[in-house]
Backbone as a ProteinNet text record, in pm:
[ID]
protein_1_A
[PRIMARY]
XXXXXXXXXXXXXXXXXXXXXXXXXXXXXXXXXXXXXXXXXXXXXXXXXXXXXXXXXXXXXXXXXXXXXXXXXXXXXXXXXXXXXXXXXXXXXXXXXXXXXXXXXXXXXXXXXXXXXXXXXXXXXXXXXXXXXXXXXXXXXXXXXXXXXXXXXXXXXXXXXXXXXXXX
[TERTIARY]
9259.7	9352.9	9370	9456.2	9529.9	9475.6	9443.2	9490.7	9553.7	9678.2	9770.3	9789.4	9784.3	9766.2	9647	9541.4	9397.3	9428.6	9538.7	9584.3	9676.2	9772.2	9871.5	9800.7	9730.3	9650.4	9572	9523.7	9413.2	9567.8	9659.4	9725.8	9811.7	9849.9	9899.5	9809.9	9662.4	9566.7	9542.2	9566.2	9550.3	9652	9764.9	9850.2	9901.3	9844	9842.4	9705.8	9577.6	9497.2	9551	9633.6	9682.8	9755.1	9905.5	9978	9895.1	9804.3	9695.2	9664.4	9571.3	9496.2	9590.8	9707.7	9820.2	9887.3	9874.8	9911.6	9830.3	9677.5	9596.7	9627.1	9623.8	9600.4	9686.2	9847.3	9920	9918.6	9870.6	9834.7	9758.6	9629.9	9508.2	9575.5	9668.5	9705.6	9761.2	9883.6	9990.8	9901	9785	9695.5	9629.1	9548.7	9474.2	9601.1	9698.4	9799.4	9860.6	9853.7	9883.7	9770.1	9698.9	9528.9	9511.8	9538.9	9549.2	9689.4	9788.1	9932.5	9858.9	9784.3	9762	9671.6	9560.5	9483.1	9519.6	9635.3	9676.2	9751.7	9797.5	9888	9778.3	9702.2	9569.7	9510.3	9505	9458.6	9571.6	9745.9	9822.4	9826.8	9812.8	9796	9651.4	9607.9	9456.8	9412.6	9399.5	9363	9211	9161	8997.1	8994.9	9097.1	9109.9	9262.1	9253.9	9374.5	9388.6	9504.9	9455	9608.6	9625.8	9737.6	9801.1	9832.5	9891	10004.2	10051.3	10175	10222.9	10349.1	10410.6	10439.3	10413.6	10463.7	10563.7	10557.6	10594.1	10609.8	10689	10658.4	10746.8	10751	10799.4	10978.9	11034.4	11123.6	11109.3	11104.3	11053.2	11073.1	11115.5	11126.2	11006.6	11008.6	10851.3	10839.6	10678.1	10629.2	10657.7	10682.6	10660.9	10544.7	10486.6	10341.5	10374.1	10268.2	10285.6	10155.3	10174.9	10044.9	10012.9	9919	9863.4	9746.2	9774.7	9689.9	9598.8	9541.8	9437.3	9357.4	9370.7	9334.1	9301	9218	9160.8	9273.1	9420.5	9526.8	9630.1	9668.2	9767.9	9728.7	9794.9	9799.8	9967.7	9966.9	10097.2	10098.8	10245.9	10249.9	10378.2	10339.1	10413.4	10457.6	10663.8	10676.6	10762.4	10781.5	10852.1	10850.1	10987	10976.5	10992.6	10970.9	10983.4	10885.8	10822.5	10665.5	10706.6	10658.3	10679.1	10492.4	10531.6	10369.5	10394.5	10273.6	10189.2	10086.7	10111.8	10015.8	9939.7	9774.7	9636.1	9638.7	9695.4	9699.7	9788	9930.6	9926	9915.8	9814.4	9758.1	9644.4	9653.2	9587.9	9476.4	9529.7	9374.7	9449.2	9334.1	9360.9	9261.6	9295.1	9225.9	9257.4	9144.3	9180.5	9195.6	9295.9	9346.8	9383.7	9318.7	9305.7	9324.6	9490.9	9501.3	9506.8	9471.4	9382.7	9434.8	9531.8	9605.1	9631.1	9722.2	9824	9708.8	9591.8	9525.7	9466.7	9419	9381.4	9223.8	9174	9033.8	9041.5	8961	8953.8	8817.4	8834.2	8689.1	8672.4	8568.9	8510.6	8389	8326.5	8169.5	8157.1	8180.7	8120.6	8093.5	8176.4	8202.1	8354.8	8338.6	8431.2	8444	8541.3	8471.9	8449.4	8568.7	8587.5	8613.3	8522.4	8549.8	8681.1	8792.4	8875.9	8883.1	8900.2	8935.4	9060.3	9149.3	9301.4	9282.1	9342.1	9319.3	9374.6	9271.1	9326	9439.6	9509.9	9633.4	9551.2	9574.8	9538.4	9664.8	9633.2	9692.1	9721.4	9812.4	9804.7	9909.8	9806	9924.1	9905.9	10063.1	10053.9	10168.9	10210.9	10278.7	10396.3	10559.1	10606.2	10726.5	10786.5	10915.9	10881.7	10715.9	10666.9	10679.6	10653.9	10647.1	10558.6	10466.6	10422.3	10410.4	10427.6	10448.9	10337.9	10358.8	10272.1	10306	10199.8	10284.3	10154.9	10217.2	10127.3	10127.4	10002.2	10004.4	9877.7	9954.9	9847.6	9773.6	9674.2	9539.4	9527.2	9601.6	9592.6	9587	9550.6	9494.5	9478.5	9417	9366.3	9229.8	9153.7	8968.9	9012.7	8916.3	8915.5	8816.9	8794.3	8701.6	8778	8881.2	8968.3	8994.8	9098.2	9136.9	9019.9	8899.5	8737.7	8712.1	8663.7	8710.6	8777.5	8896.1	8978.8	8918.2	8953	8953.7	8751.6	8681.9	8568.4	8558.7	8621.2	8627.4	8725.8	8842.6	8919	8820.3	8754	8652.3	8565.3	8464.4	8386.8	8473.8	8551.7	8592	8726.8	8768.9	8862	8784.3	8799.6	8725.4	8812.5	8663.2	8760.7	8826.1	8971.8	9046.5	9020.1	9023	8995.1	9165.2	9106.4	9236.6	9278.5	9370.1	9347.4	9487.5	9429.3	9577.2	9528.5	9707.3	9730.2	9813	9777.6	9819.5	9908.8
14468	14420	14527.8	14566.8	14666.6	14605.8	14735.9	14699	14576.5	14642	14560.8	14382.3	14382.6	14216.1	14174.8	14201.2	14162.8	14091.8	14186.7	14205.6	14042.1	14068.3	13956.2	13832.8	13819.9	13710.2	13649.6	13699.9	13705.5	13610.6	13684.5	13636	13521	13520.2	13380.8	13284.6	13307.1	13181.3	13116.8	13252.9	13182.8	13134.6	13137.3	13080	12935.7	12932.7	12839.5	12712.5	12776.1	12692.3	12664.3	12757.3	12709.2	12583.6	12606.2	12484.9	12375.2	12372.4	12247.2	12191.2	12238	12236.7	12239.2	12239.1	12209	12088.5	12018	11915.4	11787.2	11842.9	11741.3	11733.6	11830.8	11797.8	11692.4	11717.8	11670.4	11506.7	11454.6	11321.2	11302.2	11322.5	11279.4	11290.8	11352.5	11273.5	11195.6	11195.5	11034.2	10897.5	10914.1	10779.2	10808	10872.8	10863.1	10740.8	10824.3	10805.7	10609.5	10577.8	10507.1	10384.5	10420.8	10333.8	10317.5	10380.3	10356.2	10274.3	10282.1	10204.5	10071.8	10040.3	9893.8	9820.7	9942.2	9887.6	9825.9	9934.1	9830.9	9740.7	9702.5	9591.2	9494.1	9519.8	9396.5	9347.3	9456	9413.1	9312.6	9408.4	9291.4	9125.7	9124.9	8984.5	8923.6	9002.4	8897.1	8853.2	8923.3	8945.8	9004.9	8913.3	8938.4	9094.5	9078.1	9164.6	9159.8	9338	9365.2	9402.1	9424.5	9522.5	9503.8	9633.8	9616.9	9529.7	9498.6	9376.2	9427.4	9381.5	9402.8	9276.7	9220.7	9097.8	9066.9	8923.7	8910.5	8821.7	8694.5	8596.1	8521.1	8455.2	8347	8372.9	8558.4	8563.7	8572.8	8569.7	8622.7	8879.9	8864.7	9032.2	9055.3	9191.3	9206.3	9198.7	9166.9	9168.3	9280.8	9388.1	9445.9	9591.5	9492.6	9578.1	9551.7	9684.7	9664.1	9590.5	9503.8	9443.7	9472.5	9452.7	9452.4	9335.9	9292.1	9167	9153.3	9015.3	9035.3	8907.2	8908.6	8762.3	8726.8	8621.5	8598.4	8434.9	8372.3	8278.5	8170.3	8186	8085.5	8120	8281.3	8267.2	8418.5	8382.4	8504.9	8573.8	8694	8764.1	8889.6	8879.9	8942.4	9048.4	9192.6	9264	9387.6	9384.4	9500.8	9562.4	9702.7	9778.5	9694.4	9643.4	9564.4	9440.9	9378.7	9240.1	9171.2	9096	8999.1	8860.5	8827.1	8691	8617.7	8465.4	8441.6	8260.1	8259.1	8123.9	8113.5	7982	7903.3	7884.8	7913.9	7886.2	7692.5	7645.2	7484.6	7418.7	7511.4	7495	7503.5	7590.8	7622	7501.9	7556.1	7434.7	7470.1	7605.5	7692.1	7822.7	7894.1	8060.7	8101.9	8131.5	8180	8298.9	8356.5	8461.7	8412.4	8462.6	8405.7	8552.9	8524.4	8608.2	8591.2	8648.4	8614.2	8713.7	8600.7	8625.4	8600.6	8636.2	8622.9	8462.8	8484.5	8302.8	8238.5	8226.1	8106.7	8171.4	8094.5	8143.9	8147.1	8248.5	8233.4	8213.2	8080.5	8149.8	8164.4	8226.7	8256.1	8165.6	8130.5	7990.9	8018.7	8007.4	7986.6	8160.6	8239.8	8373.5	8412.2	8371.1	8406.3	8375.6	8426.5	8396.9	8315.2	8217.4	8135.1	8186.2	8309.6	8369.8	8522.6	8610.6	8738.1	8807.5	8888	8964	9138.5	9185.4	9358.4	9356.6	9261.8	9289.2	9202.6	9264.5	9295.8	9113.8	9074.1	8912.1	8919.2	8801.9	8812.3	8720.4	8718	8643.4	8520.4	8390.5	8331.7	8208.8	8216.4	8132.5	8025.2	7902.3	7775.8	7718.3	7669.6	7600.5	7491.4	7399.3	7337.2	7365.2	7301.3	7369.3	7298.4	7195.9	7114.4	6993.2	6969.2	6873.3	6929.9	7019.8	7019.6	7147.1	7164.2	7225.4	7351.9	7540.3	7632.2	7697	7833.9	7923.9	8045.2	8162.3	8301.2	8394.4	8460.7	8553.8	8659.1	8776.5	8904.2	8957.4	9081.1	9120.5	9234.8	9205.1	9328.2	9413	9438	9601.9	9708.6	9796.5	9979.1	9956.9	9799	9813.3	9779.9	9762.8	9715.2	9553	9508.7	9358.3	9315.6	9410.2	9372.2	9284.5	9300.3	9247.8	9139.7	9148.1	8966.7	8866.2	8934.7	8830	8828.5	8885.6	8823.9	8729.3	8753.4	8642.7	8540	8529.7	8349.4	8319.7	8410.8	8380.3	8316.2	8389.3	8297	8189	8169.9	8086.5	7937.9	7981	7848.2	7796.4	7908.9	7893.7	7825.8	7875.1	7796.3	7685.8	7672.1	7532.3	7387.6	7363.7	7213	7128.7	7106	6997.6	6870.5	6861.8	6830.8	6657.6	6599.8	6456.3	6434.2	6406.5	6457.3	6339.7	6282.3	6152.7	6179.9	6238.8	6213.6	6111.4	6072.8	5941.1	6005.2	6013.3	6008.2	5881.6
7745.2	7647.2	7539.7	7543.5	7398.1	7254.4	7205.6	7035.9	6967.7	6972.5	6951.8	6997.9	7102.6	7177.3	7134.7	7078	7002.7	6893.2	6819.2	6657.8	6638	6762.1	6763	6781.9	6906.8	6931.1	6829.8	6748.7	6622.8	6486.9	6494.7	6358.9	6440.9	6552.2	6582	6568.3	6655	6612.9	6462.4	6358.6	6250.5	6193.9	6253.4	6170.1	6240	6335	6402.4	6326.3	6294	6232.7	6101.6	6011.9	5884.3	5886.1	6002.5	6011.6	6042	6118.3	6166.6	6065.2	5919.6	5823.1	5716.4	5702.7	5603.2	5682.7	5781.1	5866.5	5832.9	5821.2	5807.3	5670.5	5566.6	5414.6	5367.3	5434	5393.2	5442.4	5571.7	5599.4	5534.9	5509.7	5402.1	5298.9	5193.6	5065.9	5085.3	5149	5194	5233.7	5281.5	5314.3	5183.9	5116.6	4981.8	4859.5	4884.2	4770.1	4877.2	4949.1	4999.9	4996.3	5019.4	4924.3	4792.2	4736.8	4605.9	4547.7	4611.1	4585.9	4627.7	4762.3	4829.2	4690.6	4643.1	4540.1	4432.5	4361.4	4211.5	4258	4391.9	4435.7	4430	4525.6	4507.3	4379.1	4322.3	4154.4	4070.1	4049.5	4060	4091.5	4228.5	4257.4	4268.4	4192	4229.6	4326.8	4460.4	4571.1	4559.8	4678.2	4722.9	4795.5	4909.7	5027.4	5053.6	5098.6	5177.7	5289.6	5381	5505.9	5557.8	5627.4	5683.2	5838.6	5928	5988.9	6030.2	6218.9	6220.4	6230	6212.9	6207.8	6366.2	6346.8	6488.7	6551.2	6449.8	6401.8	6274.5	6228	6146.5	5972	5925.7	5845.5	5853	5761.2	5785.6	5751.6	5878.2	5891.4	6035.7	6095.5	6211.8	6308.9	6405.3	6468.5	6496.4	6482	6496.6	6332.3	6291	6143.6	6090.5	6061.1	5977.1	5809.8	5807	5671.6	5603.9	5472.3	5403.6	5364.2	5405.5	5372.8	5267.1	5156.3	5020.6	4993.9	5058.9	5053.7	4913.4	4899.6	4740.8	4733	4571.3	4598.9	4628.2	4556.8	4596.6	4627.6	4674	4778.2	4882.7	4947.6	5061.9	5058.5	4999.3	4978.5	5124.7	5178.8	5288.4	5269.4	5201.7	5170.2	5251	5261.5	5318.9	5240.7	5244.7	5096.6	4987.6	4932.4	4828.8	4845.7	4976.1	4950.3	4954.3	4866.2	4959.5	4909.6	5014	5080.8	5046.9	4939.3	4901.5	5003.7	5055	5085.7	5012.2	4952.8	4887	4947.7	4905.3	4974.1	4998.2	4911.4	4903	5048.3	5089.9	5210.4	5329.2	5337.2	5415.3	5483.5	5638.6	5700.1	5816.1	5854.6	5958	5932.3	5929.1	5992.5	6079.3	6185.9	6316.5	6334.7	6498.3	6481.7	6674	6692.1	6877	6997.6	7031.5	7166.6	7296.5	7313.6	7422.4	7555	7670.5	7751.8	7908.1	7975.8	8064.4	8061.6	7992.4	7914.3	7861.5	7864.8	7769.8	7619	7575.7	7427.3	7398.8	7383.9	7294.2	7130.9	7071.8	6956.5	6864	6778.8	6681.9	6593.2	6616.8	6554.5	6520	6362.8	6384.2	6385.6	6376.1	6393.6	6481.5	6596.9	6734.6	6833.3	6971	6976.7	7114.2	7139.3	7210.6	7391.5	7416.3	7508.1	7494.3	7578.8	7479.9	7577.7	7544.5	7592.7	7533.9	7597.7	7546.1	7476.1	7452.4	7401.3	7238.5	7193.2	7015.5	6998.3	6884.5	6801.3	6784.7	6761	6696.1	6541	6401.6	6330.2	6261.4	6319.9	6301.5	6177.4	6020.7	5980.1	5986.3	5976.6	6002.9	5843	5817.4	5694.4	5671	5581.5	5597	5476.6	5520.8	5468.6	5422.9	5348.5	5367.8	5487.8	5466.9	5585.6	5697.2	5749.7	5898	5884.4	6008.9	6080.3	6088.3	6052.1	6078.6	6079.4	6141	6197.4	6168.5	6103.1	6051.1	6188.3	6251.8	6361.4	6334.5	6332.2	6291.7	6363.8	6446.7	6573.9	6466.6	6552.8	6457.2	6508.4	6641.8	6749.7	6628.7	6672.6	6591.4	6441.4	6408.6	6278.2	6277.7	6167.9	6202.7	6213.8	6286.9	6307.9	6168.2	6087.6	5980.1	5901.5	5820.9	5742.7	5821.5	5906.4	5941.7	5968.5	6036.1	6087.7	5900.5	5816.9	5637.4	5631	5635.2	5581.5	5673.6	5794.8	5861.2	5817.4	5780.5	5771.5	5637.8	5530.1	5386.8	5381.1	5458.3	5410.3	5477.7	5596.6	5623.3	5525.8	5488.2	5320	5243.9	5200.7	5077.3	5099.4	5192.9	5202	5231.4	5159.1	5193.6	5314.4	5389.9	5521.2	5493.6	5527.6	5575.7	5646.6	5640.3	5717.6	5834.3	5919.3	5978.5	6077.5	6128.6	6206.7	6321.2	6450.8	6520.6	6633.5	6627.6	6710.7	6858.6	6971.7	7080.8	7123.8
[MASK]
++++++++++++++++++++++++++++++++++++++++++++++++++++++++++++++++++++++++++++++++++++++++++++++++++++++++++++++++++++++++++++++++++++++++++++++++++++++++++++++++++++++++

């Protein structure tokens, strides 16, 4: 190998590690600066916990838009750019975490789960709304299952049960 082709090889690699290492810097501030925006939002609403969520169902939001979700002692705020959308902790009626499992459902109950699968929870809250029935769905794929197993773990702690009576 020549001189020269040593010389070249040598300043392409490094300029090749600069763009790499000015690639990363620049993602690590946009998530730093992006953690810290989720934070004074949480502080704002008086939120326990946050975490991000893609939508799946239930809001008005396109499905599969990431939301930020703001769990708190009386409401749960579900924010995307500037719009958030609040449920009252009062109507609220379960939050699970559901896993599904070639068509049937596992769910986590108790600090476990009742059937285990490799395919990511969906976390599901149901609440009531103008009297009837609804359901908001938000899959936890490529986020930590830490945050949503939190939430459905405190909203059990602290909601008092429910007396419940159905008629078939």
């Amino acid at each position: 190998m020549k001189r020269g082709d040593v010389f070249f090889t040598i300043a392409l690699l490094s300029e090749v590690i600069i763009i790499m290492l000015s690639i990363f810097c620049w993602v690590y501030k946009a998530y730093r600066e992006d953690k810290k925006a989720m934070e004074k939002t949480k502080e704002r609403l008086g939120a326990a916990m946050c975490g991000n969520l893609r939508h799946m169902s239930g809001l008005p939001i396109e499905r599969g838009v990431l939301v930020e979700v703001y769990y708190g002692p009386d409401r749960i705020v579900f924010k995307n750019d500037w719009q958030e959308i609040i449920v009252m902790r009062d109507k609220i009626t379960h939050i699970d975490l559901v896993i599904p499992s070639n068509g049937s459902k596992a769910i986590y109950r108790g600090g476990r789960y009742a059937k285990f699968s490799s395919i990511a929870p969906d976390l599901v809250i149901s609440y009531t709304s103008g009297g009837m029935n609804k359901q908001i769905k938000l899959d936890t794929y490529g986020g930590s299952i830490g945050f949503p197993k939190k939430v459905v773990e405190d909203f059990r702690r602290t909601k008092p049960p429910a007396r419940m009576t159905i008629e078939l």
